[in-house]
Structure formats: C-alpha cells, structure tokens
N, C-alpha and C positions, 0 to 999 in steps of 0.2 A: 165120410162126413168130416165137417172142418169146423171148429170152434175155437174162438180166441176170447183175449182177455188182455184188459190195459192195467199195467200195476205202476205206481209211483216210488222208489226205493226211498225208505221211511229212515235208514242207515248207510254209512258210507262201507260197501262192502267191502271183508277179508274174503283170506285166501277161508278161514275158517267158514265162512256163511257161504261166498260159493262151492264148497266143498257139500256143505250140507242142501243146497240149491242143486246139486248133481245126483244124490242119491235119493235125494225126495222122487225125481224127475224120473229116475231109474225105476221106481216100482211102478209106474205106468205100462198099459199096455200101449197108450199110444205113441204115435210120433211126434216128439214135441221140437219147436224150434224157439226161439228168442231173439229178436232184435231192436235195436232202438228205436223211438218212434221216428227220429227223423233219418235214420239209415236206411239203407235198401238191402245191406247184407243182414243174412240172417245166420245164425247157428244153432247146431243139435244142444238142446238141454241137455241131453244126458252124457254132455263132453265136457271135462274139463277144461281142457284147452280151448275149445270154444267158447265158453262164456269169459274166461281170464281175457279172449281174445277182442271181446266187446269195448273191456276199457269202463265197467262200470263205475258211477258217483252217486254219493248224495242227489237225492231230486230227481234221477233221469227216470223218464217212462221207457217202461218195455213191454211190448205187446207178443204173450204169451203166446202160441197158436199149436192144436193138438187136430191131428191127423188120425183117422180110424173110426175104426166101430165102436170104439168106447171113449173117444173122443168129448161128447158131453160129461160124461161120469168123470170124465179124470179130470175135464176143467172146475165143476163142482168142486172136489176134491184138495184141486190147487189150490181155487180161493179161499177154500177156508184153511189150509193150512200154511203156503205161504206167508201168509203174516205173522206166524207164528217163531218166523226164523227171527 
C-alpha cells in the first residue's frame, strides 16, 4: 500500500528539527521517503544524510510518501504530529 502527503515547511529548518524529523520517522513501521515537490529525487526519511541532503527552506513543499502495510496508520500519525516539530 502507498500513501502520501504534501506539507509546507512553517520554519526555516536546523540541524536540530531535522534531527527530530529523523527519529519521528524512525518509529514507523513504514517505508518513508521525502522529496521536493518540484524534484524528482527522493530520500529515506529515516536518514540523516538524506534529508540534510534535500537543501531544505522556509516555504518548500514536501510530499511525504509511506510504503507498507501500515502505510495509512503512519501517515495519520505524521500529520498530526509533524507540525508539532
């Protein structure tokens, strides 16, 4: 099963919120990836390196997307907690 999700970045992110953006991501059982809306690469959320690797700003959309059988459950999940970073 595949489920995504478009978020707007409300703050210009640190190393500190991505750091906290990686271990959120880590308690899923899914597979999650992140990429810009207007890129074509994507990356593993639950990498460091990967999302430092994005280049994120102020304002950019990122369309969240979660792979697996609990694929729905973890995107719920996201969206409400996500914005809490």
């Amino acid at each position: 099963m595949e489920k995504s999700i478009k978020i707007r970045l409300g703050v210009e992110p640190s190393i500190n919120t991505i750091s906290k953006m990686v271990a959120l991501f880590n308690k899923l059982d899914s597979t999650v990836y992140i990429q810009k809306d207007y890129f074509r690469r994507r990356v593993n959320a639950k990498s460091l390196l990967g999302l430092l690797s994005l280049s994120m700003h102020l304002m950019d959309v990122l369309i969240i997307t979660f792979y697996g059988e609990y694929a729905e459950n973890d995107e719920k999940y996201i969206e409400k907690e996500i914005r809490l970073l």
